[in-house]
RODO-2510 file (C-alpha; in nm, 4 decimals, decimal comma):
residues 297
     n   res          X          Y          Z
     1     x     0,0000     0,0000     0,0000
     2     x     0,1959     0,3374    -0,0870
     3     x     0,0660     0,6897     0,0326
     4     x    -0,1793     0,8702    -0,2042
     5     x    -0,5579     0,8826    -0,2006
     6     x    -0,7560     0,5723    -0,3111
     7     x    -1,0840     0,6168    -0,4881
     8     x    -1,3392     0,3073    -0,3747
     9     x    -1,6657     0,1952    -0,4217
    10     x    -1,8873     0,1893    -0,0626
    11     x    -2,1397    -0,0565    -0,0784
    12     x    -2,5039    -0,0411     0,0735
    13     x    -2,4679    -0,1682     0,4567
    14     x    -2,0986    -0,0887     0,5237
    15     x    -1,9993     0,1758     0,7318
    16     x    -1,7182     0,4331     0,5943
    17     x    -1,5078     0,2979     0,8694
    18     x    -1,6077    -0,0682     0,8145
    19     x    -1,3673     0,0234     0,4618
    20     x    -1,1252     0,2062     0,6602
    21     x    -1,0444    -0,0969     0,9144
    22     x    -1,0249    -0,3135     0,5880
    23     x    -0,7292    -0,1016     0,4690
    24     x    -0,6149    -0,0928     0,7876
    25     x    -0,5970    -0,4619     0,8555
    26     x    -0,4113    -0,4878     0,4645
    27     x    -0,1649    -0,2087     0,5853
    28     x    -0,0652    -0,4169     0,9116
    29     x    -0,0641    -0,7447     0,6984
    30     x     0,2213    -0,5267     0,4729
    31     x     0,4072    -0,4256     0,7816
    32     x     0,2610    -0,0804     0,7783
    33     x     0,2059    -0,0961     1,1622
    34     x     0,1671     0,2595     1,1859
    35     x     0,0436     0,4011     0,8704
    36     x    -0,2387     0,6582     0,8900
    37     x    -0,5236     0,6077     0,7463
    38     x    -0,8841     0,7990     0,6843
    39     x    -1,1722     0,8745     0,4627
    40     x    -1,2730     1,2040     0,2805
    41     x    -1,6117     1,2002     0,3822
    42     x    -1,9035     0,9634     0,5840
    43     x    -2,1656     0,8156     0,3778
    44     x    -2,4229     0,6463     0,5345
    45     x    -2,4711     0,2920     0,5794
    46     x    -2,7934     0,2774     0,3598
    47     x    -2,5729     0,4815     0,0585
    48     x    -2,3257     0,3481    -0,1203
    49     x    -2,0838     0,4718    -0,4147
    50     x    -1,7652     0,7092    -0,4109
    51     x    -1,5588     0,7162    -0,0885
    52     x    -1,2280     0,8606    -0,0982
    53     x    -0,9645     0,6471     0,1571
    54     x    -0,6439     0,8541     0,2661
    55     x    -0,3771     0,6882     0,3077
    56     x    -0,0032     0,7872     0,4924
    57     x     0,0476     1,1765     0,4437
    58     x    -0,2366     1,1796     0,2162
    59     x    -0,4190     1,1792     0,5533
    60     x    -0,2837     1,5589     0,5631
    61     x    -0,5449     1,6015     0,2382
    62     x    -0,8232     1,5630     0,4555
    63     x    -0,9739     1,9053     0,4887
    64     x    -0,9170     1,9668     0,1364
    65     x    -1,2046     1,7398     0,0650
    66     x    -1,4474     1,9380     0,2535
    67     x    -1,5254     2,2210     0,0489
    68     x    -1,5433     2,0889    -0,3180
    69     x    -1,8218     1,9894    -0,4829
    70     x    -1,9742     1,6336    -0,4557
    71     x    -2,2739     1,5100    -0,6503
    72     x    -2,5563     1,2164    -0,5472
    73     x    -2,8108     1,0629    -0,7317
    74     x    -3,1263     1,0153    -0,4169
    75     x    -3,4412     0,8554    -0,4944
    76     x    -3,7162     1,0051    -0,2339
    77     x    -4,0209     0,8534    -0,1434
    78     x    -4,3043     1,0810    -0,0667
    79     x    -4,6309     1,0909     0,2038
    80     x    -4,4148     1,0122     0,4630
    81     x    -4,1584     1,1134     0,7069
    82     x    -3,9224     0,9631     0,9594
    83     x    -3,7251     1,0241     1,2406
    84     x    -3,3927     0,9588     1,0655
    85     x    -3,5594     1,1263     0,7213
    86     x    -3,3927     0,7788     0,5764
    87     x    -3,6179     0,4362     0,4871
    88     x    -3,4353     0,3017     0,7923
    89     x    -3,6421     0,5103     1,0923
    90     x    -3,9363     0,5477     1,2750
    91     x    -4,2180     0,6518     1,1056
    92     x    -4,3040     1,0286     1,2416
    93     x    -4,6069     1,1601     0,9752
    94     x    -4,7984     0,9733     0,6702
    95     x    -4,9905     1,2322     0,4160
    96     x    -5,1647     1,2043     0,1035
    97     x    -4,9289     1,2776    -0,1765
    98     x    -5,1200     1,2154    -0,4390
    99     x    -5,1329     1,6231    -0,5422
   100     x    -4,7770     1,6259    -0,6168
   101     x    -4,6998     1,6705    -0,9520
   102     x    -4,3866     1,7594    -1,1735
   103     x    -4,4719     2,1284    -1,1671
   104     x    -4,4906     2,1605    -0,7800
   105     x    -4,1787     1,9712    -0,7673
   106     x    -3,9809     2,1683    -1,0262
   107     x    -4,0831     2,4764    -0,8131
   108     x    -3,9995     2,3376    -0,4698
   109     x    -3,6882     2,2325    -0,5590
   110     x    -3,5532     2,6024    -0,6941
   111     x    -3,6232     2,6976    -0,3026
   112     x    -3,3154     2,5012    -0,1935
   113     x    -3,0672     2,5926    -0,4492
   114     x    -2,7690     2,8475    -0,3058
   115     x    -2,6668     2,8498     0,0233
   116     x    -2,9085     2,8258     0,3448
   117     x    -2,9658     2,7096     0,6603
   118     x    -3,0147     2,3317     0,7027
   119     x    -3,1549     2,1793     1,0279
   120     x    -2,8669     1,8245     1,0253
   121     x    -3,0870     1,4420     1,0785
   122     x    -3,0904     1,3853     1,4270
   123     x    -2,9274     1,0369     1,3162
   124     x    -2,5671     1,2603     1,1622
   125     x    -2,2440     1,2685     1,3056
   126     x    -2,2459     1,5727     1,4114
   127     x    -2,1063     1,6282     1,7582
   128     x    -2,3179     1,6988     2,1047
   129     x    -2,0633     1,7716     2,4112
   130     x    -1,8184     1,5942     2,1973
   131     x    -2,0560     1,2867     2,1119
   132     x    -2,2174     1,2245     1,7588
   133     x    -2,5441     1,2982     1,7457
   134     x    -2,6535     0,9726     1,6423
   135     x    -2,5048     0,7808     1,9491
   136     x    -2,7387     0,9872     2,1834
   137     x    -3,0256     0,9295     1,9726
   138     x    -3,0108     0,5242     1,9005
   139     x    -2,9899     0,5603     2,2978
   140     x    -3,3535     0,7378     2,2890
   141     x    -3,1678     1,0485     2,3832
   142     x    -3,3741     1,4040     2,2776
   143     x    -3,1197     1,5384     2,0148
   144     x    -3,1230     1,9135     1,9136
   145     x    -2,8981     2,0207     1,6470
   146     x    -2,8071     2,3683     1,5666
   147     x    -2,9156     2,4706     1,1786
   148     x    -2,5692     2,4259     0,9693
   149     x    -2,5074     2,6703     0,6627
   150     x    -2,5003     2,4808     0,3587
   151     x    -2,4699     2,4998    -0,0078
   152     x    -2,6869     2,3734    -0,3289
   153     x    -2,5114     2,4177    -0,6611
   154     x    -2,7268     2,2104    -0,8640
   155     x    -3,0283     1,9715    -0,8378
   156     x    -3,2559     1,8255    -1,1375
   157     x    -3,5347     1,5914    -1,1165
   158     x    -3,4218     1,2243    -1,3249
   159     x    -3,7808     1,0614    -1,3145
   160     x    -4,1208     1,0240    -1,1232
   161     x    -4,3029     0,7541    -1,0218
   162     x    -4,5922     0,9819    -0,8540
   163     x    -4,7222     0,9698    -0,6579
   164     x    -4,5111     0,7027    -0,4771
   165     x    -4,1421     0,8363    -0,5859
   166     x    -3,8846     1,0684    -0,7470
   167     x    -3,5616     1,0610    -0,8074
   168     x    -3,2901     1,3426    -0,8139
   169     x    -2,9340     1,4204    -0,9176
   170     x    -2,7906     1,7161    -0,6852
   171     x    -2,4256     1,8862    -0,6600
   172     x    -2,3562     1,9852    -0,3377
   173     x    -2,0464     2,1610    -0,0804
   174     x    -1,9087     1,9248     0,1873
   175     x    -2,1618     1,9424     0,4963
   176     x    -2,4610     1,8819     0,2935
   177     x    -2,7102     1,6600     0,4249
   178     x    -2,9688     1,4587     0,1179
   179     x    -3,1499     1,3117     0,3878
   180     x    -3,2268     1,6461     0,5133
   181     x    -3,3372     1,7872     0,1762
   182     x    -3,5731     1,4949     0,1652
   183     x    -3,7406     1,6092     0,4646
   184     x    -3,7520     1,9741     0,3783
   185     x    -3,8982     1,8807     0,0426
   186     x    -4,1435     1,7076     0,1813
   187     x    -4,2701     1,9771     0,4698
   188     x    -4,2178     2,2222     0,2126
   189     x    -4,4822     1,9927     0,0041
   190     x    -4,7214     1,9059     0,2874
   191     x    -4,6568     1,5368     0,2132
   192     x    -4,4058     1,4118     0,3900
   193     x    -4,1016     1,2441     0,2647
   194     x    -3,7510     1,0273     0,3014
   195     x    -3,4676     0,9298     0,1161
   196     x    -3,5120     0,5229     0,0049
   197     x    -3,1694     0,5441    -0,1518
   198     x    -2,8722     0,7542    -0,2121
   199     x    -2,5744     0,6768    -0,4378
   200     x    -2,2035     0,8993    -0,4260
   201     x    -2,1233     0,9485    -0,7894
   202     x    -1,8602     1,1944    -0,7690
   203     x    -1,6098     1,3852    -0,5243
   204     x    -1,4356     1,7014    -0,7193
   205     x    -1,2556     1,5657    -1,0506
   206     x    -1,3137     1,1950    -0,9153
   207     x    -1,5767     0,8975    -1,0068
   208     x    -1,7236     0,6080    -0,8351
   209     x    -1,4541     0,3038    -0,9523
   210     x    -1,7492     0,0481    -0,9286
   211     x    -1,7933    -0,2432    -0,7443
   212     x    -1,4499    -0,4364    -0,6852
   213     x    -1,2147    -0,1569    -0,7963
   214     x    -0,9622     0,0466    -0,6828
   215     x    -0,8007     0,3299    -0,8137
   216     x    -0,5229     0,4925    -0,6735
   217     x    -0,4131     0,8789    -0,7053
   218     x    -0,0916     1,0467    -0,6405
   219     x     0,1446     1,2602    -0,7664
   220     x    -0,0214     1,5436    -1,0416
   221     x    -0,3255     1,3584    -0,9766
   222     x    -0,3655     1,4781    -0,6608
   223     x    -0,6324     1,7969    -0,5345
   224     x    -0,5626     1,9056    -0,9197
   225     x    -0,7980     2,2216    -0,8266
   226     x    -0,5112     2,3902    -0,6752
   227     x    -0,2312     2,5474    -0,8767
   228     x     0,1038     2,4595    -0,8565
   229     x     0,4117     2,5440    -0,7894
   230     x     0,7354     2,3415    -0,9333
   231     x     1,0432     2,3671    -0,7073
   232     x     1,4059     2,3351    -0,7326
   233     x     1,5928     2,1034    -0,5474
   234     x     1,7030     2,4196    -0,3689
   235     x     1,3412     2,5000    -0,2775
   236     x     1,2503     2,2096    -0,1708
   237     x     1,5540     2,2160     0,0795
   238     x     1,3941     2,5342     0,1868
   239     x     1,0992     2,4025     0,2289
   240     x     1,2085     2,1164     0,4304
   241     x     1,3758     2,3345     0,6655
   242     x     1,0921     2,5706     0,7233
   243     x     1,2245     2,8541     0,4930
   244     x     0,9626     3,0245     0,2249
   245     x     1,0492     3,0549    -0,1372
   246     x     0,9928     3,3384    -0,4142
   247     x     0,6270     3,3338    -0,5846
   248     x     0,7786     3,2059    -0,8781
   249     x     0,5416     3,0662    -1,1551
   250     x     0,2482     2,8829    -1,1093
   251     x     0,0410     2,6465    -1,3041
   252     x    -0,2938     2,6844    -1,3584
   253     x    -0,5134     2,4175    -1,1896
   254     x    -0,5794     2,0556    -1,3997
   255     x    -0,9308     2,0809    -1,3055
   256     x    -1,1938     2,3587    -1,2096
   257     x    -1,4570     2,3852    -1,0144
   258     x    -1,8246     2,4326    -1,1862
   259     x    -1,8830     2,7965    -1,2745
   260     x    -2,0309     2,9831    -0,9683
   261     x    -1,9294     2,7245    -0,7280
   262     x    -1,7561     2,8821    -0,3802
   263     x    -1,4177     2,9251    -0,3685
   264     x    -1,2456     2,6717    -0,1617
   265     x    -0,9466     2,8491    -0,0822
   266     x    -0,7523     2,6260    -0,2080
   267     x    -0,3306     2,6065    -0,1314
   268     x    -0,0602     2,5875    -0,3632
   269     x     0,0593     2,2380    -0,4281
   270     x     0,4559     2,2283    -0,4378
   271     x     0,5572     1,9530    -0,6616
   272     x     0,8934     1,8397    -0,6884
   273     x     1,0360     1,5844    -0,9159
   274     x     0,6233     1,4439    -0,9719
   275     x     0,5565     1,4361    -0,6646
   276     x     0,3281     1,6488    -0,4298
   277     x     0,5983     1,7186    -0,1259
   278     x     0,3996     2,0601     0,0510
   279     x     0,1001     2,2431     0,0515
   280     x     0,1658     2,6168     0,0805
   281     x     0,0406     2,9995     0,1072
   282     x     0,1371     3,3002     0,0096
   283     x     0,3038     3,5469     0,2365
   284     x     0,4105     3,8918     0,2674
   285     x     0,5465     3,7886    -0,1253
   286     x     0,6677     3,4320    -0,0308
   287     x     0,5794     3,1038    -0,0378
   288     x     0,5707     2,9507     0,2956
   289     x     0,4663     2,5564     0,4049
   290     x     0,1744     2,4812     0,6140
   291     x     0,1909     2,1216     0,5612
   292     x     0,5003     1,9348     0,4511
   293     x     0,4220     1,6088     0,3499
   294     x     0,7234     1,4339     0,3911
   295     x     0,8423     1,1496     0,1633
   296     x     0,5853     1,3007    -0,1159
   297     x     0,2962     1,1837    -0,2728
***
């Protein structure tokens, strides 16, 4: 197993971490007793597709992830609700959908798009008092979450099956909860709703591998929205000893972001010899490190 980030398929039933420990347990069988190892974002146990495993100083990559876009296809069954707004909980509230109709949901759905304020499932993993919020409620535990911002770049209706079902295809920022949107929709609609099924397609430039494949990334590959910055092997001495660098050039990023979507904020990638060996920022006119990744990717 060599550091980088490794694009896998999540399927339905599996926790994220369930793939985690899996790489985890390969890593030790290698003699990688201490390499570090995470995901780039939960999905549920009921979803499945795209999940993005860091692995060794990729691990450093992590809150990269958070801000790009990522896209879901959700199918969402309408007249009723429940408590975890998935097919998986209680059910809260049955109503008669049988008005809906492609219009009404065409127009319901423009009311999400952009950014707003989104109450989180009381089933997420967001934390209470340092706890996720779905530990406190499988214990029967009241669970009040905060409203999180969050951001809608795109969303289009696939099919219908009304009044029984619908499915959508959405692009969302990191932080986004489907299930949510599912509920919203249907309060918003006065029928009720849940999601019955949500796949990952996509995380920034990168697409579910399918079942049984895995691809790695590294090197150029690697958070291509950012530009770049090619060093010397001066400057990357420099860099390894905590010194900043001219401006220099820099290359444009490999891949961009859809038009409108919000800036990240991206750093610089230093690359040095193909490899990915530093994020960095400008300042005061230099380049300076805020993560080395030692060893490169």
């Amino acid at each position: 197993m060599e550091p980088g980030v490794y694009l896998v398929h999540k399927e339905v039933g599996g926790t994220s971490f369930d793939v985690v420990r899996a790489f985890t347990r390969e890593a030790r069988e290698a003699g990688l007793k201490k390499f570090p190892l995470g995901h780039g974002g939960t999905l549920d146990p009921f979803a499945r597709g795209l999940l993005l495993i860091l692995a060794g100083q990729a691990t450093r990559l992590m809150e990269l992830m958070h801000p790009i876009p990522k896209t879901y296809v959700a199918d969402i069954a309408w007249g009723i609700e429940t408590d975890t707004c998935d097919h998986l909980g209680k059910v809260m509230t049955e109503s008669d959908a049988s008005p809906l109709s492609t219009t009404l949901l065409e127009a319901a759905l423009a009311a999400f798009l952009g950014w707003h304020d989104q109450i989180p499932p009381a089933t997420s993993a967001k934390k209470i008092d340092g706890e996720a919020a779905y530990r406190k409620a499988h214990r029967g535990e009241e669970v009040i979450l905060p409203p999180s911002r969050v951001y809608l770049h795109s969303a289009k209706w696939l099919e219908h099956d009304l009044p029984s079902r619908s499915r959508i295809e959405l692009t969302c920022r990191g932080g986004y909860y489907v299930r949510a949107l599912a509920r919203d929709l249907g309060r918003q609609l006065k029928c009720g709703a849940h999601l019955s099924g949500l796949h990952r397609t996509a995380i920034g430039p990168w697409n579910d591998p399918g079942l049984s494949v895995r691809t790695w990334v590294h090197g150029e590959d690697l958070v291509p929205w950012c530009e770049s910055r090619s060093l010397s092997n001066e400057e990357a001495d420099h860099l390894d000893h905590g010194r900043t660098i001219p401006l220099g050039g820099m290359g444009t990023p490999a891949w961009h972001l859809p038009t409108g979507f919000p800036d990240p904020l991206a750093p610089i990638r230093a690359m040095h010899e193909g490899r990915l060996v530093a994020l960095l920022r400008e300042q005061e006119g230099t380049l300076r490190t805020f993560a080395n990744l030692r060893g490169g990717l």
